[in-house]
C-alpha positions, 0 to 999 in steps of 0.5 A: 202425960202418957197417952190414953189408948184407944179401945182398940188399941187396948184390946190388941195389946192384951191379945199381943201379951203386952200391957195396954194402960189399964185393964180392958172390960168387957161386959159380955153384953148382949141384950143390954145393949138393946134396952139402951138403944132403944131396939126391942130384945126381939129385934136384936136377935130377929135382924143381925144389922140392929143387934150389930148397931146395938152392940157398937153403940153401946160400945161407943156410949161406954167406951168398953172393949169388946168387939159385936158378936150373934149367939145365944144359949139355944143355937143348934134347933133352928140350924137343924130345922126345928122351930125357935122363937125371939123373945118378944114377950114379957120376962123373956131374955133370948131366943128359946126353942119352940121345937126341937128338930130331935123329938126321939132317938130315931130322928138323929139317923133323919138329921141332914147336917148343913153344908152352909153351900146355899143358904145360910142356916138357921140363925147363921145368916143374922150372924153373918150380918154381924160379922160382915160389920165387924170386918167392915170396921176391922174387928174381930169377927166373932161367930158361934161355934160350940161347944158340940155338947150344948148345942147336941142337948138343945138339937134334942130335948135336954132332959132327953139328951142327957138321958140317952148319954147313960141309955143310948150312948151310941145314938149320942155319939151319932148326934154329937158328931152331926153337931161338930160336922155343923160348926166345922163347915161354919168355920169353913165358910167364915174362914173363906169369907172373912179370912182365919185370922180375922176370926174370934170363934165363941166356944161355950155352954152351960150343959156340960158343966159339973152339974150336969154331967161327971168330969168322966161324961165331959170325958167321953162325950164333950172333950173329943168333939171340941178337940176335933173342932179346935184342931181343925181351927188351928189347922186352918189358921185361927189364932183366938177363941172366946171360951166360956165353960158357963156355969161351974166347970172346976171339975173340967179344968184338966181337960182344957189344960189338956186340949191346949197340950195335945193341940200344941197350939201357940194361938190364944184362948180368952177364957171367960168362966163362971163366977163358980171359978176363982180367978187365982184358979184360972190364972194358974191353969191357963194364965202362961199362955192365954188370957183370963177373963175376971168374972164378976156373978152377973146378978150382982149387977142388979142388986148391988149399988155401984159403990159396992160394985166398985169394991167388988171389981177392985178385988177381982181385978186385984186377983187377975190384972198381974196374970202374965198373958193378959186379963179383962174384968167381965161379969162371969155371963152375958151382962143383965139384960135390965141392969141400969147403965149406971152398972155397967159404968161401974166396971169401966171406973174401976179400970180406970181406977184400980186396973192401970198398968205402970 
């Protein structure tokens, strides 16, 4: 009988462009991992060691593969110097902002982009807990850095934000080029620390998507300045991202089809998109070089029953597990905070079940 792999192992065979046993999961779960282990949703992201200890015992009780990350959808405010809150309250699933550092286009000459020479900022300094744990046990070290557009649209108000790409395009620019100032000397410092290969950048938001702004917006104000940031990842010596172009980004494919070209970068993206995009579609834009991510719609996992969720895996995996650089099965977003265990556990048999490699 051939020998079961470990998490591990099964996670380095498919970034090696080999097939482990069967395919790895990944739920992308964050606050789930809290609300099973008994650590307020608050606390999770308040203190960088319980929201390692959450991850990594959820990993341990499912047996999934994934290694801990920090991040939310609203990095960018506290880093600046605005005011963001943790979600103590009812009904609340991350961190929000509760002051925006950009109030008017004036404030963006104000903003002082961290060095990450002192202090850590914002919430960098939970993150680094996270990473110096993960190095601890030699994972990955996963840290936040993009994408440039998002975190521009939550340094200011995004209403606002996407205004002033139409009214004030060169204050805009001005803004998104502070961002990418910020996220390339957090890439150095982590690189220093913890060593360029080791890391596993998280690249991804929600508001460049397609509906928010034209491919042709994606164009001028989000593409150069993640192009600036993962050419100087590949300068220093990174060999894999987590992408999530977040919510439908079909509109944008040619554009990250592009970067990997111009980049002539020979390391792995690990490409986690939306449920708006077909797996097929991923496989045939990216599936030579990286590896894609199945993208189960993360709602299904509250109101489907697990026989149900067990078909709808099996399809997913179906579509995606021959993809000649590798695939995981992932929900297409962050694993529901409130979904039962039972959901989750869903994903990891049909791995077993119909992900198994001869």
């Amino acid at each position: 009988m051939e020998k079961k792999m470990t998490s591990a192992e099964r996670m380095a065979s498919v970034m090696a462009g080999e097939k482990p046993d069967r395919v790895p999961v990944n739920p992308f779960a964050l606050g789930y991992t809290s609300k099973i282990t008994g650590v307020s949703l608050g606390d999770f992201y308040a203190d960088g060691d319980k929201c390692f200890d959450a991850q990594f015992t959820s990993m341990r009780l499912h047996g999934y593969e994934a290694t801990p990350m920090y991040g939310y959808a609203s990095c960018g405010a506290w880093e600046f110097g605005g005011k963001i809150g943790f979600p103590y309250g009812k009904g609340q699933g991350a961190p929000f902002v509760v002051e925006h550092p950009v109030k008017d286009i004036e404030d963006i000459e104000k903003l002082t982009v961290p060095d990450f020479k002192d202090e850590l900022p914002g919430a960098y300094k939970e993150a680094d807990k996270v990473a110096a744990r993960s190095a601890e046990l030699g994972m990955p070290v996963s840290i936040q850095l993009g994408s440039v557009f998002t975190t521009a649209s939550v340094v200011a108000d995004t209403s606002e934000f996407i205004i002033w790409t139409v009214m004030e395009p060169e204050a805009t620019h001005e803004l998104l080029g502070k961002v990418t100032e910020m996220f390339i000397n957090a890439l150095d410092f982590f690189a220093d620390k913890y060593g360029a290969e080791n890391l596993l950048p998280f690249d991804g938001g929600p508001s460049e998507s397609n509906t928010m702004i034209s491919p042709d917006m994606f164009g001028e104000f989000a593409y150069p300045y993640m192009k600036r940031i993962h050419t100087h990842m590949k300068d220093i010596g990174v060999k894999s991202v987590l992408m999530h172009p977040c919510s439908d980004q079909n509109k944008n494919i040619p554009y990250y089809v592009k970067m990997r070209e111009e980049l002539g970068w020979s390391g792995k993206y690990v490409w986690l998109f939306g449920p708006e995009t077909p797996v097929k579609d991923q496989v045939k834009a990216f599936g030579d070089y990286d590896v894609i991510c199945g993208n189960i719609q993360p709602s299904l996992f509250l109101t489907e029953s697990y026989e149900d969720l067990l078909e709808i895996c099996r399809e997913n995996i179906a579509e995606g597990m021959n993809s000649p650089s590798g695939y995981m099965l992932a929900p297409g977003c962050e694993f529901p905070v409130d979904a039962p265990p039972k959901k989750l556990m869903a994903m990891i048999d049909a791995a077993d079940m119909y992900g198994k490699y001869s």
